[in-house]
C-alpha positions, 0 to 999 in steps of 0.5 A, a space after each residue: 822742556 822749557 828753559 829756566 829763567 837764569 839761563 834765558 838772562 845769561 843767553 840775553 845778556 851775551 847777545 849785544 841787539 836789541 833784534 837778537 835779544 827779541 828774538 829770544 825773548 820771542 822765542 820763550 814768550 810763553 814763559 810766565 815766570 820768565 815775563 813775570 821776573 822782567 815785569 818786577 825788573 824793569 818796572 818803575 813803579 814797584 819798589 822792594 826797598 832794599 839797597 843792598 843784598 844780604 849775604 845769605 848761605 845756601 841751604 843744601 837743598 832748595 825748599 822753595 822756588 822762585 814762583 813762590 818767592 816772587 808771590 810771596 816775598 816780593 809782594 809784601 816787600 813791595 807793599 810794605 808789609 815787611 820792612 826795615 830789618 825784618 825785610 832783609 831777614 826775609 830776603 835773606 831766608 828766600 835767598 837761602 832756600 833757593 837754587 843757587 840759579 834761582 837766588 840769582 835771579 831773585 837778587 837781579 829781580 830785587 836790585 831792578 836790574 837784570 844785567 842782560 840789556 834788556 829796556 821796559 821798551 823791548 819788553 814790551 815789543 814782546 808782551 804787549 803793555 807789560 811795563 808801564 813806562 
């Protein structure tokens, strides 16, 4: 069974080296999502253009995944297809239709932080070349 993405973040940020946040990251390697979320992370050159997360309700039941937010909402906001108020509002609604775990991973993602001391560099020690720095 393979891990979700918010728990591998959380078990890298409670690891302080560089070595053991590897080890995890080489540990779950095959994850694409979870490559995917550091690539948009840690990326420089792939921007969302929102400053600030919008506050959001949490709808009852998630109608929609992470993968998908990360295909779809984060592309257009990247490539800006979506801006300005119309981009927050759209956040605003992936954010809503998530799991609680997920919307959190989604908003590291869009902040370009992922709080868990992971460098494009480690990153990269781990999948070859997957942030251009």
């Amino acid at each position: 069974m393979m891990k979700d993405v918010k728990t591998i973040i959380d078990q890298l940020a409670s690891e302080s080296g560089r070595n053991a946040k590897i080890a995890i990251l080489e540990e779950n390697k095959s994850n694409e999502l979870l490559k995917e979320v550091i690539r948009l992370a840690l990326d420089p050159f792939t921007n969302f253009y929102i400053k600030k997360i919008p506050e959001y309700l949490p709808k009852s039941s998630p109608s929609s995944s992470l993968e998908d937010a990360l295909g779809t909402l984060l592309p257009d906001l990247a490539n800006r297809v979506v801006t300005g108020n119309l981009a927050i509002d759209a956040l605003r609604d992936t954010l809503a239709s998530l799991s609680e775990a997920e919307a959190e991973v989604l908003k590291l993602v869009v902040a370009k932080d992922l709080k868990c001391g992971v460098q494009a560099s480690t990153a990269n020690k781990v999948w070859q070349n997957l942030v251009l720095v």
